[in-house]
Phi, psi and omega in degrees: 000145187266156169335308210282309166330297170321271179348288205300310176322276201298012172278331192261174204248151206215122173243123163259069207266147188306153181206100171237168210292176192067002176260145174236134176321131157119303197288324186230094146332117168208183178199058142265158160227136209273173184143163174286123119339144148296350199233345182073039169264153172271136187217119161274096197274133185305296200190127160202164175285003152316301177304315227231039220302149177092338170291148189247024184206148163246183197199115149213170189257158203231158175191113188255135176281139183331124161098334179261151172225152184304142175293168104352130159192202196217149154248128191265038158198342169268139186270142183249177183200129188260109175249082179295114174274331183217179180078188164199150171174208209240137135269134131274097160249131179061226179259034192218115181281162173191155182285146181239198193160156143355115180086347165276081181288144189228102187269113155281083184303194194275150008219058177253145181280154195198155135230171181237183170186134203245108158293331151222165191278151194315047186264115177235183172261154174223122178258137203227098178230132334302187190304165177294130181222137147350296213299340208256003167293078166297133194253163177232096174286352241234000000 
């Protein structure tokens, strides 16, 4: 892709209509696609540059179930940024845990160890610059 491809992409406006659960493919058009995390959060990806060539982050909504928790790990480049819509539960950054809730927000550099752990369960948004990739999770199992 050329400079200039790149550019013209990112002019243009991207609408995504919903698709949740009781919607069947067919009734709302969409091009998000749902997975597990290397970290096990369930994740519905927004915009990412798979889509969008030339975005230079991704957006998606993340979600941990009551009673579940993220393994530990590091992404060893991407700074992430967290926005919790719902639920309530734990962040683990470095060694210092904190209540997350509605409205709690988190910025993560690139290689800080982290988890989430949901008393209820979890939805938040996580924006990933650069974008989110498998390869760059390392996970601490330990």
């Amino acid at each position: 892709m050329t400079g200039r491809e790149v550019e013209t992409s990112l002019r243009q406006a991207f609408f995504i209509p919903s698709q949740r659960e009781g919607t069947s493919p067919g009734e709302s058009e969409t091009v998000t696609d749902s997975y597990v995390t290397k970290d096990a959060s369930d994740i519905v990806e927004i915009f990412h540059p798979d889509r969008i060539p030339g975005l230079p982050y991704s957006l998606a909504e993340a979600t941990v179930h009551a009673g579940k928790r993220t393994i530990p790990h590091v992404h060893t480049r991407s700074t992430e940024i967290y926005y919790f819509l719902s639920g309530r539960g734990t962040l683990a950054l470095g060694k210092e845990c904190h209540v997350v809730s509605p409205g709690v927000a988190a910025l993560i550099p690139p290689e800080t160890h982290h988890w989430v752990a949901a008393e209820e369960t979890l939805r938040f948004l996580c924006v990933c610059c650069p974008p989110y990739d498998h390869a760059q999770t390392l996970l601490d199992e330990n």
